[in-house]
C-alpha positions as CSV (number, residue, x, y, z in Angstrom):
1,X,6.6,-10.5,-6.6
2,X,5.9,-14.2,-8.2
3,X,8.8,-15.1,-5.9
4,X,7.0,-13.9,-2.8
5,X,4.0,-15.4,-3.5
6,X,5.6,-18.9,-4.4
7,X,7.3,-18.7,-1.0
8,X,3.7,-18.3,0.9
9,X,2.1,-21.4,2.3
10,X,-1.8,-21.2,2.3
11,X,-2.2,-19.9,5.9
12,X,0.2,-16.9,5.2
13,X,-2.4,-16.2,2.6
14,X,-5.0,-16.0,4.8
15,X,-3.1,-13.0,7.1
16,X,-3.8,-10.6,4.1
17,X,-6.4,-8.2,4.1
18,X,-9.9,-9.5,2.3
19,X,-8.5,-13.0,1.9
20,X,-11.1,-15.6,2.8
21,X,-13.8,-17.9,2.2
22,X,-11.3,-20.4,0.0
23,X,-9.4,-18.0,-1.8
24,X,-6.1,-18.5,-0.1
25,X,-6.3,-21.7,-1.3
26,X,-6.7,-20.7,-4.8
27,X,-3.7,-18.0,-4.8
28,X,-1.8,-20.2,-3.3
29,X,-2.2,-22.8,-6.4
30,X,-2.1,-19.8,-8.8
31,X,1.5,-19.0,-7.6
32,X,2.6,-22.4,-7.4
33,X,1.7,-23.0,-11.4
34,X,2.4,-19.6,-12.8
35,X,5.2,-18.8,-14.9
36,X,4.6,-14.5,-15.0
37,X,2.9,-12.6,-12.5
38,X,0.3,-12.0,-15.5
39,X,-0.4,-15.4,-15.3
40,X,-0.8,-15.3,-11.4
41,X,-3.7,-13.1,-11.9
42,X,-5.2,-15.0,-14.6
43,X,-5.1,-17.8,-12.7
44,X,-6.7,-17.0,-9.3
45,X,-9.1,-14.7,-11.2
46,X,-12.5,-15.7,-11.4
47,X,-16.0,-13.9,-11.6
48,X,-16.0,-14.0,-7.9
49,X,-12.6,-13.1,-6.9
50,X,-11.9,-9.6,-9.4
51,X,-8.9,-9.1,-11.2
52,X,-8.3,-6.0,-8.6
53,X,-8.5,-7.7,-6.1
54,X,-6.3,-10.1,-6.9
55,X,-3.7,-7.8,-7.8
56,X,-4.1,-6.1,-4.3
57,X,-4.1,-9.3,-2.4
58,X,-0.7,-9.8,-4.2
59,X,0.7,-6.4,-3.8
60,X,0.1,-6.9,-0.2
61,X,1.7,-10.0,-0.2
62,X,4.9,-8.6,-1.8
63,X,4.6,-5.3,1.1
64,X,4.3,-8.2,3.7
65,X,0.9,-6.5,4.7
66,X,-1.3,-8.4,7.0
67,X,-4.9,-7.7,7.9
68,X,-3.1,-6.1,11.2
69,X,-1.4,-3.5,9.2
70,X,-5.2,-1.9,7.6
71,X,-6.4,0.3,10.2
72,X,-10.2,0.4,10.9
73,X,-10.1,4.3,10.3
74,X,-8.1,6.8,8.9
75,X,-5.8,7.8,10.9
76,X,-4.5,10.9,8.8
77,X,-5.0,12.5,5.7
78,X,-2.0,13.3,3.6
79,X,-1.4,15.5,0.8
80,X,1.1,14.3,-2.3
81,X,0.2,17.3,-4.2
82,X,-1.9,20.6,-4.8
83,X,-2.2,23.7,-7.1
84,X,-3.7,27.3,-5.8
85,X,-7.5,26.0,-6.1
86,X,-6.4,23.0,-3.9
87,X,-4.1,25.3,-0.9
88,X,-7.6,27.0,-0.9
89,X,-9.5,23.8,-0.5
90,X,-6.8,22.1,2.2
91,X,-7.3,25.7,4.4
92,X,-10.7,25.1,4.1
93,X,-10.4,21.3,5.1
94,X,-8.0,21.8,8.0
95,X,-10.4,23.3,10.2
96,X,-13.2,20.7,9.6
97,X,-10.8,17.5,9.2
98,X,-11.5,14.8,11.6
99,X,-8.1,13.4,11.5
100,X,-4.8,15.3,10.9
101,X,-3.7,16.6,7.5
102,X,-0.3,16.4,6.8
103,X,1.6,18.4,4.6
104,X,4.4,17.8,5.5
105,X,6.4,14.0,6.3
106,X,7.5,15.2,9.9
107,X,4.1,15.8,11.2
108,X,4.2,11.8,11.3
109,X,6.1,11.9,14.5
110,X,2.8,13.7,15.8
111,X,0.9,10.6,15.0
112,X,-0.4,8.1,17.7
113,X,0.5,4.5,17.4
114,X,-1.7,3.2,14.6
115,X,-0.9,6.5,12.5
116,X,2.7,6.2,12.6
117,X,2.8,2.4,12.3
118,X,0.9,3.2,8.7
119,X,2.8,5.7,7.9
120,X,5.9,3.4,8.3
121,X,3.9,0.9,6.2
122,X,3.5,3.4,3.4
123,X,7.4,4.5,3.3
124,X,8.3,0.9,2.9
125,X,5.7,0.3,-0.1
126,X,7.4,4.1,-1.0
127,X,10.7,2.8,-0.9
128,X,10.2,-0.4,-3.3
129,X,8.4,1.9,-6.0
130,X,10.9,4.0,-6.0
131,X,13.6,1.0,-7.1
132,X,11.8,0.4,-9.7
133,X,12.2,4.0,-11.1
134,X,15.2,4.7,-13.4
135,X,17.9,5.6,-12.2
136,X,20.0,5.4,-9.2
137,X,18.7,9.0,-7.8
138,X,16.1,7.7,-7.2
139,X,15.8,5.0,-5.2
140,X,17.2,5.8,-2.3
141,X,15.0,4.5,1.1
142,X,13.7,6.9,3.2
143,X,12.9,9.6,1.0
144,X,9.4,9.6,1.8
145,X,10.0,11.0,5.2
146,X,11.8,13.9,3.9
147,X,9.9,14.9,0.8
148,X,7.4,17.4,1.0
149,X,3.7,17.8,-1.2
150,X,4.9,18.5,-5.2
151,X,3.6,22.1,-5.7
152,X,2.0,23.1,-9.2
């Protein structure tokens, strides 16, 4: 990630999401002089900028996220996991829901534009999680459009 953000310049700062009024200036001198990402944050922290936000603006950075890629409304809902109380709750929801709910990763070809291009989005931020997982099983890419709600 500190490698991303070294190879930024201050106006590729300023394409991520919530990054304004000075502050791409200030991550950009924060990854410039850091030695850990730890330090990153440290650095570009201040009682203005908080230290979640700065780990977000650098997440995005490392996802190659641009303020283009945050849609202005949900496009879909999607389930990662549920129990009995919660397939009550999502038949409940379903009828009600102003967006879809998907349980399932191939209800993402239903999407319109916007919905699958975040969708996409989240499978790539999937697919770099997942390498950082032990083991070679898992992380393969693409597994997010394949795997299905975990079931308790």
């Amino acid at each position: 990630m500190l490698y991303r953000l070294r190879m930024m310049r201050p106006e590729d700062f300023t394409t991520l999401p919530d990054c304004s009024e000075g502050l791409e200036h200030r991550l950009y001198r924060a990854a410039q002089q850091a030695t850990s990402l730890e330090e990153f944050y440290t650095l570009a922290k201040t009682k203005r900028y908080a230290h979640a936000r700065i780990r977000r603006l650098a997440l995005w950075a490392f996802l190659g996220m641009t303020a283009a890629d945050r849609p202005e409304r949900l496009p879909y809902v999607r389930v990662l996991g549920l129990n009995d109380r919660g397939r009550e709750v999502l038949h409940t929801t379903k009828k009600n829901c102003p967006v879809p709910i998907l349980t399932k990763p191939a209800a993402a070809r239903r999407l319109d534009e916007a919905g699958q291009r975040l969708f996409a989005l989240e499978q790539r931020g999937t697919d770099l999680w997942r390498l950082c997982l032990p083991g070679l099983k898992h992380s393969a890419a693409g597994s997010g459009w394949t795997t299905g709600p975990v079931v308790l």
